[in-house]
VOGU-3710 file (C-alpha; in Angstrom, 3 decimals, decimal comma):
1> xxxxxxxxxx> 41,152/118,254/76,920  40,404/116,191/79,553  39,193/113,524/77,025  42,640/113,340/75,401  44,548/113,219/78,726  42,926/110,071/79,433  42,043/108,329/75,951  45,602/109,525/74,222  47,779/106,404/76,316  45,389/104,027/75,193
11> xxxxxxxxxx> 45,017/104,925/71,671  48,812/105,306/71,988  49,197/101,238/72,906  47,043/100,536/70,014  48,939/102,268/67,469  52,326/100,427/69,259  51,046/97,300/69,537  49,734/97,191/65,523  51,940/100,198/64,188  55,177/97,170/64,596
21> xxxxxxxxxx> 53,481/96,222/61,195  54,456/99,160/59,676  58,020/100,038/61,119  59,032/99,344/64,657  60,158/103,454/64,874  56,496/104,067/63,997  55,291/102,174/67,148  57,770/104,212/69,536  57,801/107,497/68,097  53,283/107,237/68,337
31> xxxxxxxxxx> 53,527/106,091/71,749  55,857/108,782/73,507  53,896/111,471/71,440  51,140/110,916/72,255  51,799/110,374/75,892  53,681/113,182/76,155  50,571/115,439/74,834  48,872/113,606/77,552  51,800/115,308/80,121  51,396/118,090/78,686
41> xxxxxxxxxx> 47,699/118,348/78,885  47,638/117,274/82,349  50,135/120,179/83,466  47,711/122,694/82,007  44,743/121,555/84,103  46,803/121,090/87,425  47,954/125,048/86,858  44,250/125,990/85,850  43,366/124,327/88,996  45,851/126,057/91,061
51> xxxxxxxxxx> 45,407/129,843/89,248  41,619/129,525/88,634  40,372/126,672/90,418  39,025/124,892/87,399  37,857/121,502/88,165  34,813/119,115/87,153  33,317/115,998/86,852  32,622/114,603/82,819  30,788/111,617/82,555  31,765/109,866/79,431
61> xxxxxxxxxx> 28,701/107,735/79,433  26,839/105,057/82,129  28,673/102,120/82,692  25,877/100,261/84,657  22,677/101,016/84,993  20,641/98,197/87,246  17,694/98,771/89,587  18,797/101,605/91,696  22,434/100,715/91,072  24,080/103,005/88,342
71> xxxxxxxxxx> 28,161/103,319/87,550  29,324/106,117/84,975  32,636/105,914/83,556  33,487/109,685/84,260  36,328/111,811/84,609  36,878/113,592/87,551  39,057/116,364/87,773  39,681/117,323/91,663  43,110/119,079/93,148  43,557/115,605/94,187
81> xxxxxxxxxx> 43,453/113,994/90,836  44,726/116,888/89,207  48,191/115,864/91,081  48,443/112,594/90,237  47,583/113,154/86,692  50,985/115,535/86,600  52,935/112,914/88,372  51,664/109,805/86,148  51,638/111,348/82,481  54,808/113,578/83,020
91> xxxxxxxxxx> 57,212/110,923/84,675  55,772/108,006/81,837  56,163/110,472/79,018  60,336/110,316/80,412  59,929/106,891/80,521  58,698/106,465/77,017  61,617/108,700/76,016  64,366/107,003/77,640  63,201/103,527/76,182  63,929/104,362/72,870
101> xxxxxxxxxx> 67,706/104,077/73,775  67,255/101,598/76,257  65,419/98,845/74,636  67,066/99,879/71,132  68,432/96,799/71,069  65,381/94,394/71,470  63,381/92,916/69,062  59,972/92,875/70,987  60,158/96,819/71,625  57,018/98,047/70,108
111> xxxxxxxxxx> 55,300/95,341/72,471  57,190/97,029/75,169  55,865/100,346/74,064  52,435/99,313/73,623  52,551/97,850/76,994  53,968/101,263/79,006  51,219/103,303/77,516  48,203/100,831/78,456  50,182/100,885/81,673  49,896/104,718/81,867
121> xxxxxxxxxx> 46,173/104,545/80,689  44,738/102,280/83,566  46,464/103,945/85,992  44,626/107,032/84,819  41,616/105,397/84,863  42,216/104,946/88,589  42,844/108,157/89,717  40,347/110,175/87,803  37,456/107,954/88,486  34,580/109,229/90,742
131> xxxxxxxxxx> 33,538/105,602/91,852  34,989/102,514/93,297  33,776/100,398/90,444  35,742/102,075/87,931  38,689/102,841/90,621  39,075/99,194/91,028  38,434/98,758/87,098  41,851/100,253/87,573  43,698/99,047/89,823  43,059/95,875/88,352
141> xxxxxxxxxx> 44,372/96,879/85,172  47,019/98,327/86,747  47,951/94,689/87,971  47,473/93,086/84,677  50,374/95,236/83,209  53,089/95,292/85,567  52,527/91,084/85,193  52,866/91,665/81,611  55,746/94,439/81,969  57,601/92,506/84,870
151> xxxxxxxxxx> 57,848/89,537/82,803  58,238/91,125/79,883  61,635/88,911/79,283  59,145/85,848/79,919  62,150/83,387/78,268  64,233/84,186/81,892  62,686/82,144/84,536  63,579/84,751/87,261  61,125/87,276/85,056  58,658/85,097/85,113
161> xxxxxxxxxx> 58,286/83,955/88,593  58,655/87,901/89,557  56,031/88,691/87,823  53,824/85,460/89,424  54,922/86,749/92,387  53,873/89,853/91,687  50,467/88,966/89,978  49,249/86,649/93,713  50,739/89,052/96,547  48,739/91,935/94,809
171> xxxxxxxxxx> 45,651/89,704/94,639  45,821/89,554/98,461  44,900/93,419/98,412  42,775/93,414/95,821  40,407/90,779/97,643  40,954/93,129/100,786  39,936/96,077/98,111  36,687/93,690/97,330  35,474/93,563/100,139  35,624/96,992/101,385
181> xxxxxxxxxx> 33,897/97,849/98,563  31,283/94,993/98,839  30,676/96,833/102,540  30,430/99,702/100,533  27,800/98,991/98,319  25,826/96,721/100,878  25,557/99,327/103,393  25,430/102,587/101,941  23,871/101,331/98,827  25,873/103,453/96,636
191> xxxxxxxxxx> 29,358/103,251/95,469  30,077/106,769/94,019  32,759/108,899/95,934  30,811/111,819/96,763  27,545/110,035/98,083  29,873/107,459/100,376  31,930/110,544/101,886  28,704/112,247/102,415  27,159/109,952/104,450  30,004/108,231/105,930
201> xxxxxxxxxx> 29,607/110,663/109,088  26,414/108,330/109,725  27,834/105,051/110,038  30,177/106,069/112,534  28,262/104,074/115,385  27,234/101,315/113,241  28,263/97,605/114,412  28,395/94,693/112,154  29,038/90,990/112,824  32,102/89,928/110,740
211> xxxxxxxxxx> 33,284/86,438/111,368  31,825/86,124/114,520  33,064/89,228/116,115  31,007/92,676/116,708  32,912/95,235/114,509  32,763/99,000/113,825  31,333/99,404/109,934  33,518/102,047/109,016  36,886/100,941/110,842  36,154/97,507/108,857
221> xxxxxxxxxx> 35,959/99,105/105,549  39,024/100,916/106,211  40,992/98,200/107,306  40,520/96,628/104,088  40,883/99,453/101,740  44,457/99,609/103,336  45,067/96,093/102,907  43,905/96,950/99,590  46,497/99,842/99,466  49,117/97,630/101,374
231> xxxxxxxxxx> 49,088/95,389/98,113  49,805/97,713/95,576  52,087/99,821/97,838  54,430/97,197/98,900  53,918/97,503/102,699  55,536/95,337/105,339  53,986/91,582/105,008  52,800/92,498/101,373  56,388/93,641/100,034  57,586/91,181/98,770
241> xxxxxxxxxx> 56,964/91,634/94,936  58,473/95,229/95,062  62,263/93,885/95,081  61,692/90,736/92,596  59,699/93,102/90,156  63,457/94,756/89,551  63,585/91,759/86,679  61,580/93,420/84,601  63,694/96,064/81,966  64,626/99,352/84,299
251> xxxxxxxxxx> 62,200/101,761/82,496  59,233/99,711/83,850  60,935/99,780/87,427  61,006/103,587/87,026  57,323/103,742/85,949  55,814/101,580/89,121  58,114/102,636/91,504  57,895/106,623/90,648  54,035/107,040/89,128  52,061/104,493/88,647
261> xxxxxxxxxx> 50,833/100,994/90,902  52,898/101,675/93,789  51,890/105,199/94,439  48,176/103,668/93,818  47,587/102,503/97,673  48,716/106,135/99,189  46,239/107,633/96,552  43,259/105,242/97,772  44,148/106,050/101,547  44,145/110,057/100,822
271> xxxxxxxxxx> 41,129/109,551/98,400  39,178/107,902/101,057  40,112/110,100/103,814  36,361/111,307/104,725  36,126/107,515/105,828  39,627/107,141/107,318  39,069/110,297/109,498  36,055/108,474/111,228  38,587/105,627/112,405  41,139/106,169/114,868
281> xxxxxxxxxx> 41,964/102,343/115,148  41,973/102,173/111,466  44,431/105,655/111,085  46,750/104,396/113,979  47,113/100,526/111,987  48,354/102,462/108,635  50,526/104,691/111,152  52,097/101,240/112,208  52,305/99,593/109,215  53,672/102,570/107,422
291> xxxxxxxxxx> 56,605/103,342/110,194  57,550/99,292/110,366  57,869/99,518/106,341  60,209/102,874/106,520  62,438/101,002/108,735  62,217/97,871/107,592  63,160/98,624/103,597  65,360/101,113/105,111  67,864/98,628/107,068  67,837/96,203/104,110
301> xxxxxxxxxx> 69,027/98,723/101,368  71,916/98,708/103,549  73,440/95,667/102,375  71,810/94,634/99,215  74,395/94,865/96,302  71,939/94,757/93,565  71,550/98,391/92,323  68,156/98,572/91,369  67,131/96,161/94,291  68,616/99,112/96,498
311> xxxxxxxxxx> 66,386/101,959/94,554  63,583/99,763/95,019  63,628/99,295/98,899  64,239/103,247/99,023  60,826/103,460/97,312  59,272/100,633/99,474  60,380/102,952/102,654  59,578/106,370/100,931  55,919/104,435/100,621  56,141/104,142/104,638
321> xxxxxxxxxx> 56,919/107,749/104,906  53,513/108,416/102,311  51,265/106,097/105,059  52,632/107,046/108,234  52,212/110,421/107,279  48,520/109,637/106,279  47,989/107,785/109,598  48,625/110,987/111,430  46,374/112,729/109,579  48,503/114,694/106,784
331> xxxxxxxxxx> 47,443/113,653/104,334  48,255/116,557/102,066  52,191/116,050/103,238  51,851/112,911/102,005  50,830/113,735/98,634  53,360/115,949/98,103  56,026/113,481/99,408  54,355/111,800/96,793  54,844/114,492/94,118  58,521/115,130/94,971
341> xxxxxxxxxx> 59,308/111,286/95,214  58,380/110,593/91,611  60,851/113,353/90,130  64,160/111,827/92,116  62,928/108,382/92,759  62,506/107,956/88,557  65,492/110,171/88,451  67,430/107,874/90,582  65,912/104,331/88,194  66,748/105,869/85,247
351> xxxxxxxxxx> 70,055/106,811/86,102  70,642/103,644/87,580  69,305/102,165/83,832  72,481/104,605/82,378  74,666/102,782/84,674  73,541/99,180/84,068  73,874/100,186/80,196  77,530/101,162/80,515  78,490/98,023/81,940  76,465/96,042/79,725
361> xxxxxxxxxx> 73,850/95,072/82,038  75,917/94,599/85,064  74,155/95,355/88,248  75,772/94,440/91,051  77,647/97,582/92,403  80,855/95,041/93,738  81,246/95,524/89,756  81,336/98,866/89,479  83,246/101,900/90,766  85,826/104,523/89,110
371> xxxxxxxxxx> 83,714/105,503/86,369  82,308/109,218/87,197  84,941/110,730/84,738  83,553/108,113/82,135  80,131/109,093/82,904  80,189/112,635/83,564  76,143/113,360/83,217  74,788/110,121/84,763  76,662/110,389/87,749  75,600/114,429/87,954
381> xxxxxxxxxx> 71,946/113,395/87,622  72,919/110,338/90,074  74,268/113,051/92,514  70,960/115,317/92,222  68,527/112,014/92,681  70,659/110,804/95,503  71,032/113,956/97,179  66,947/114,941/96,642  66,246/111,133/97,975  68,419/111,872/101,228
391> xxxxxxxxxx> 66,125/114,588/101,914  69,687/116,874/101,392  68,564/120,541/102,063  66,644/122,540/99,895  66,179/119,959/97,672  62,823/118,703/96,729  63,099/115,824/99,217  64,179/117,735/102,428  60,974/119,793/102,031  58,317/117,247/101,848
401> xxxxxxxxxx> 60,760/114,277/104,162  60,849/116,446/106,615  57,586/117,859/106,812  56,247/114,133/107,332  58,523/114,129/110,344  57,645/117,716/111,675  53,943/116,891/111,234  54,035/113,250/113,048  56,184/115,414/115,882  53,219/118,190/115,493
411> xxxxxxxxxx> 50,052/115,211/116,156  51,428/115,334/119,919  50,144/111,071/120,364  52,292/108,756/121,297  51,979/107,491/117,848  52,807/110,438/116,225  55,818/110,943/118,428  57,187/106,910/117,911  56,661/108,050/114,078  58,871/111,230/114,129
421> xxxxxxxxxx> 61,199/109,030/116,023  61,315/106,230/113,487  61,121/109,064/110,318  64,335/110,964/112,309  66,048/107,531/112,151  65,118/106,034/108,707  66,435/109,343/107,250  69,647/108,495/108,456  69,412/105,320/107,211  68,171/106,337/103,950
431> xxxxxxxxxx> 71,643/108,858/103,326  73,890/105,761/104,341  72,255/103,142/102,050  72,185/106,177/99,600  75,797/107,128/99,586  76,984/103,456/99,591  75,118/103,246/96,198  76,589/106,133/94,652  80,149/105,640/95,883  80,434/102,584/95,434
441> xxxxxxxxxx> 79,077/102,886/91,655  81,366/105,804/90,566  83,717/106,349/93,101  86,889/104,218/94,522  88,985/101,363/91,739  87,004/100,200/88,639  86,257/97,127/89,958  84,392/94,798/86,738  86,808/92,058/85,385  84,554/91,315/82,454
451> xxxxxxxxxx> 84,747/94,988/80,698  87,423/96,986/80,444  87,168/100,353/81,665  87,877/102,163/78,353  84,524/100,057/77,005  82,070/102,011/79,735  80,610/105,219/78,038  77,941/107,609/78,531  74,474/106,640/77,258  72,827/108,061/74,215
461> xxxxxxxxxx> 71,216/111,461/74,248  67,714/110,317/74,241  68,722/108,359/77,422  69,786/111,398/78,794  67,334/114,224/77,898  64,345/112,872/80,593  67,286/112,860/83,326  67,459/116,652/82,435  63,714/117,504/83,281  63,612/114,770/86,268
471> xxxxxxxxxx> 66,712/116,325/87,973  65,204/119,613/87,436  62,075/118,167/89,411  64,394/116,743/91,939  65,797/120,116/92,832  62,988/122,545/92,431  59,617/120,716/92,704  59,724/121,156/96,448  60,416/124,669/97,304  58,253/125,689/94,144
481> xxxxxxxxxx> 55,023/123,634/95,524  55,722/123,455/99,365  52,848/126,675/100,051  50,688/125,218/97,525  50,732/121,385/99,494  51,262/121,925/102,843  51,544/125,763/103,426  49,139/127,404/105,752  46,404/128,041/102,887  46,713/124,876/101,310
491> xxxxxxxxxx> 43,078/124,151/102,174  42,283/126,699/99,188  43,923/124,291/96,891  42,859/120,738/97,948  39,105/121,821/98,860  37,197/118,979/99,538  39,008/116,209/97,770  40,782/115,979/101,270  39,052/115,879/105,077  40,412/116,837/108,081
501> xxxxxxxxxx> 38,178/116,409/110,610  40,605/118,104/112,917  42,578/121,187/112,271  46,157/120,486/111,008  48,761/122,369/113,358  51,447/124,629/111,826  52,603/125,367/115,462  56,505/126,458/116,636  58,855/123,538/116,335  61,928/123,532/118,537
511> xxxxxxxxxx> 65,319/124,750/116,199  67,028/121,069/117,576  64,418/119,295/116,108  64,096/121,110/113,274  67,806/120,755/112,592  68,183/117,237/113,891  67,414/115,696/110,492  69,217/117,595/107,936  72,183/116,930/110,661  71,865/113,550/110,632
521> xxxxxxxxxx> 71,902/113,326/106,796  74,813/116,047/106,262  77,087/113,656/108,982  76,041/110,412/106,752  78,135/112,015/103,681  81,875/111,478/105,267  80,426/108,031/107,427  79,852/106,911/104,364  82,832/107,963/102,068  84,770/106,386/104,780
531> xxxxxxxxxx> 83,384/103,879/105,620  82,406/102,412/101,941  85,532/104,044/100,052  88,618/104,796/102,449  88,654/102,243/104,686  86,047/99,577/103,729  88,412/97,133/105,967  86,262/98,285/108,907  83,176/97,599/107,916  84,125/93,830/106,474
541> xxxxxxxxxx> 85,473/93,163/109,760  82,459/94,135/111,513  80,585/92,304/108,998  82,495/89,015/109,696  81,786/89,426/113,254  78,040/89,963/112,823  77,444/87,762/110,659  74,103/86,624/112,100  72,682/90,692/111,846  73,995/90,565/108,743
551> xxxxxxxxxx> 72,464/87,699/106,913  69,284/88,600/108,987  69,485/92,131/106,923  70,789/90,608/103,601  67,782/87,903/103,465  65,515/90,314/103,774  64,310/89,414/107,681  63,560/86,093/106,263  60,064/87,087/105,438  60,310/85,729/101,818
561> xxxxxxxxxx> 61,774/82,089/103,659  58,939/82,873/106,515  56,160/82,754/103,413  57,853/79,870/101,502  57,874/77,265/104,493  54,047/78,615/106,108  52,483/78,997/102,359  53,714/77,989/99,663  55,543/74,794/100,558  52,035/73,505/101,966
571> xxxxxxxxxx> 49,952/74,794/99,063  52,248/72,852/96,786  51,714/69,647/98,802  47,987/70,138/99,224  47,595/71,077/95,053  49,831/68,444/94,447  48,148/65,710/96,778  44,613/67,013/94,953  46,271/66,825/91,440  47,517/63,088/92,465
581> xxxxxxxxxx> 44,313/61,752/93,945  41,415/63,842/93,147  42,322/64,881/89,279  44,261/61,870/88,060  42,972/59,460/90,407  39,564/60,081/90,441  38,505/62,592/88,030  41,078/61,200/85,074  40,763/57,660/86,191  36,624/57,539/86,082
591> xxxxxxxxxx> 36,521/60,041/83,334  38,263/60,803/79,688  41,274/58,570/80,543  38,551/55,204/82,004  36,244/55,731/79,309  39,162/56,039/76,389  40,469/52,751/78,398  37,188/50,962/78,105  37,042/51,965/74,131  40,565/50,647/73,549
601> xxxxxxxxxx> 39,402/47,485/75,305  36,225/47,195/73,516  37,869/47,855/70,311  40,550/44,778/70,970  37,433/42,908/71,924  35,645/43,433/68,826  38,925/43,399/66,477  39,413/39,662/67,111  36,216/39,515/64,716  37,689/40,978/61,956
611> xxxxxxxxxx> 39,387/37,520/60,964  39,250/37,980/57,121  37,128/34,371/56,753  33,616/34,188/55,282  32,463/31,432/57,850  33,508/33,439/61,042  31,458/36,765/59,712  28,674/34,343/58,811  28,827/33,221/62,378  28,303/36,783/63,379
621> xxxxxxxxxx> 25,306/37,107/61,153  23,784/34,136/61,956  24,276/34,850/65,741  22,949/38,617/65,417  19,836/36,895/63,703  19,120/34,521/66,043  19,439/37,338/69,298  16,546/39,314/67,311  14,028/36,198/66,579  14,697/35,471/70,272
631> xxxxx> 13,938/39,106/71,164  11,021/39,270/68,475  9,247/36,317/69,850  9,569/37,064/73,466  8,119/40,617/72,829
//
């Protein structure tokens, strides 16, 4: 079984990629079944796991086998992989689904197919490997399809350049990945999971010099896995691909932002937590990172007017929620902020897909409005994924949301205090940005000039069937896993795939702090209605005289402009200064171009021989005779 989980996506790409040569409804229908036996497979072991605690470790075969170095290619089934395996086949299987109404209308769709399963394959290869080599086998993999799936519309320039973009920012993490597992390897002389976390407790005191600086061994390794996990999770400095990767078609912004490559960094971070628990420094620096990111996407998604672009900044701060949670040492909160996020977060994509597919790929929500009677079931589904993101209670997002706040408030640090405050204040955030989305999509005058309003309709049925089971994991996946996550046996369940080195607290918390959140999100319903719908006056006047805060907010804190003028403007003049004078200059000049220079010239030389008149070859002969007598007798 746990064979097919991982093997079925791949074999599933094959038969999309080559089934197009039988019938392009071949290709899609082999790809979502199979992946959806995958889903299915995978739900069976997480509830063995939970009932019977039923785990293990297959090795399919060895990998590398070299000196004393060995890699397997395994399959390890942990609580901890057992999770992700739910979130990434269940939520891809959806995905798979809803493409067969979305991209009915393109030509290249068993590509796309083909593509979304090898997708969901290496991303299972990550998280059920029991070693970094075939963890960063991949993530690397990982990388190479949301290139090919970001740019999967490679004739629009915009698609292509977001998935370049894409393709380089990630390589930033993955050399930071490298090298922490180069460290690894050099110092423990092992690379499998369960040696490394064994022994980690020994390197504690160990000082390396790294650049010229005395550094702590295991606070260095950590750094870089998280600047590793920084990469792939979009964090602040190393976000920057997240928003651009929304030109890519919508069910592959579902798939990163909800299960796969994004979710990838928290994974590694929780994965590696028998290392990160030996670093303060290095726990406190994804604390920071993870809070600044919250807030951060947070305050943008207030103004962008793109509609995916706003989705995917709520996922780039849910991701800061995931690390500063981590940072404070919950890591089990954070997986199942994790768990919840990929039910309303893909809800929330998909739905958004619906929306851009009414008005025929519109996606600016200036466009929109007045439609919820047009669109009765995307705009319930809309409602459950907005309300679920806002952390709305009892919904699967107020549970694990606010458990990241009530366990930063619980760490009793400084830290963990500036977190709660930060996770108290995105959450407001989060509801306004949320609401402005949703009312402004279906709610207030029909607003597009291009299509009438009678031409909007409600998407297919196959469209519509995953928003069934993802709203039904928006509303329920919380309360129904909340003991099993972060209750006050949920030791039993993770085992030792997690380590807390400390005990995690499940003290009192105050009723007003307790309350303050929910508060804060139930008030952001009418601000927002009024504010976006009643009397939007207010808000463009305030707009008009802020204009400085608010082009800071709609540019994106100029990070993207920062980048352009200290990186890329001067590695375009330095490449284009070595293209000028080192490859055409020198290397073009003295090589293939000079010599095919000197052959044309020869050969113009030589062609004044070729006359046509006897006396002028005989000249030649005579002249070639008389060079070898000379040679001949001088010899």
């Amino acid at each position: 079984m746990e064979y097919a989980i991982l093997f079925l996506p791949l074999f599933g790409s094959l038969l999309g990629y080559f089934g197009k040569s039988f019938t392009n409804y071949f290709a899609e229908i082999s790809t979502c079944i199979l992946v959806s036996i995958s889903a299915i497979l995978s739900i069976i072991v997480f509830w063995n796991g939970i009932q019977n605690g039923v785990y293990g470790n297959y090795i399919i075969f060895e990998w590398i086998s070299s000196g004393g170095f060995t890699a397997n290619w395994s399959i390890n089934i942990d609580p901890l992989s057992s999770v992700m395996l739910v979130v990434v086949t269940f939520v891809s299987a959806l995905v798979h689904i809803y493409s067969i109404g979305y991209m009915s209308h393109d030509p290249h769709k068993p590509r796309f197919m083909s593509y979304l399963s090898l997708f969901t394959f290496s991303m299972l290869a990550l998280v059920v490997s029991d070693n970094f080599l075939q963890l960063f086998f991949g993530w690397e993999g990982v990388g190479l399809c949301s290139y090919l799936l970001i740019g999967f519309w490679y004739k629009k320039e915009t698609a292509n350049n977001a998935a370049i973009k894409a393709f380089i920012v990630n390589r930033i993490g993955d050399f930071g990945l490298a090298i922490a597992i180069f460290l690894i390897f050099f110092f423990f002389g092992t690379i499998s999971f369960e040696e490394v976390f064994q022994t980690s407790s020994q390197f504690t005191d160990t000082k390396i010099e790294f650049f010229g600086f005395e550094s702590n061994l295991i606070t260095l390794i950590c750094i870089f896995l998280f600047i590793g996990a920084m990469g792939k999770s979009a964090q602040f400095l190393l976000h920057t691909w997240l928003p651009d990767a929304m030109e890519g078609p919508t069910p592959v912004s579902a798939l990163i932002h909800a299960a796969t490559m994004v979710t990838a960094g928290v994974f590694l971070v929780v994965r590696c937590s028998p290392i990160f628990e030996y670093s303060q420094v290095a726990l406190n620096l994804v604390t920071i990172v993870g809070m600044t990111t919250a807030i951060f996407a947070a305050s943008v998604a207030l103004v962008q007017n793109d509609i995916k672009k706003i989705v995917a900044y709520s996922t780039c701060s849910q991701l800061g929620y995931m690390f500063f949670a981590a940072g404070v040492g919950a890591y089990h909160v954070a997986m199942f902020h994790l768990f919840t996020h990929a039910f309303f977060k893909a809800l929330l994509f998909l739905g958004a897909g619906s929306v851009i597919h009414a008005f025929k790929d519109e996606q600016d929500i200036r466009n929109m409005g007045g439609v919820r009677k047009r669109l009765p079931f995307t705009y319930l589904f809309m409602l459950l994924g907005t309300l679920a993101l806002t952390g709305f209670p009892f919904l699967s997002g107020f549970y694990s949301k606010d458990a990241i706040i009530e366990f930063a408030y619980l760490k009793n640090s400084t830290l963990g205090n500036y977190a709660a405050t930060v996770g108290i204040f995105t959450a407001f955030l989060t509801s306004i940005y949320s609401w402005r989305l949703f009312f402004k999509a279906f709610h207030g005058p029909y607003n597009n000039k291009k299509i009438p309003i009678n031409e909007t309709h409600e998407s297919p049925l196959v469209m519509l069937t995953p928003l069934v089971f993802l709203g039904i994991g928006a509303v329920f996946s919380g309360y129904i896993f909340k003991s099993t996550f972060i209750g006050n046996h949920s030791n039993e369940f993770w085992q030792s795939s997690i380590l807390f080195l400390n005990d995690i607290k499940h003290d009192a918390i105050p009723l007003w702090f307790l309350s303050l959140t929910p508060a804060l999100v139930l008030v952001a319903i009418p601000i927002s209605f009024y504010f976006f719908i009643t009397n939007p006056n207010v808000l463009r006047d305030f707009k008009n005289t802020n204009l400085p805060l608010y082009n800071f907010l709609l540019n994106k804190w100029y990070i993207d402009e920062l980048y352009e003028k200290v990186f890329v403007i001067p590695a375009k003049k330095i490449g284009s200064f070595f293209w000028k004078k080192g490859d055409v200059g020198i290397i073009d000049k003295f090589g293939p171009d000079g010599v095919s220079k000197l052959v044309k010239i020869i050969s113009n030389k030589t062609g004044r021989f070729q006359t046509g008149f006897i006396y002028d070859y005989a000249f030649v002969m005579l002249l070639g005779l008389s060079i070898l007598l000379t040679y001949l007798i001088l010899k």
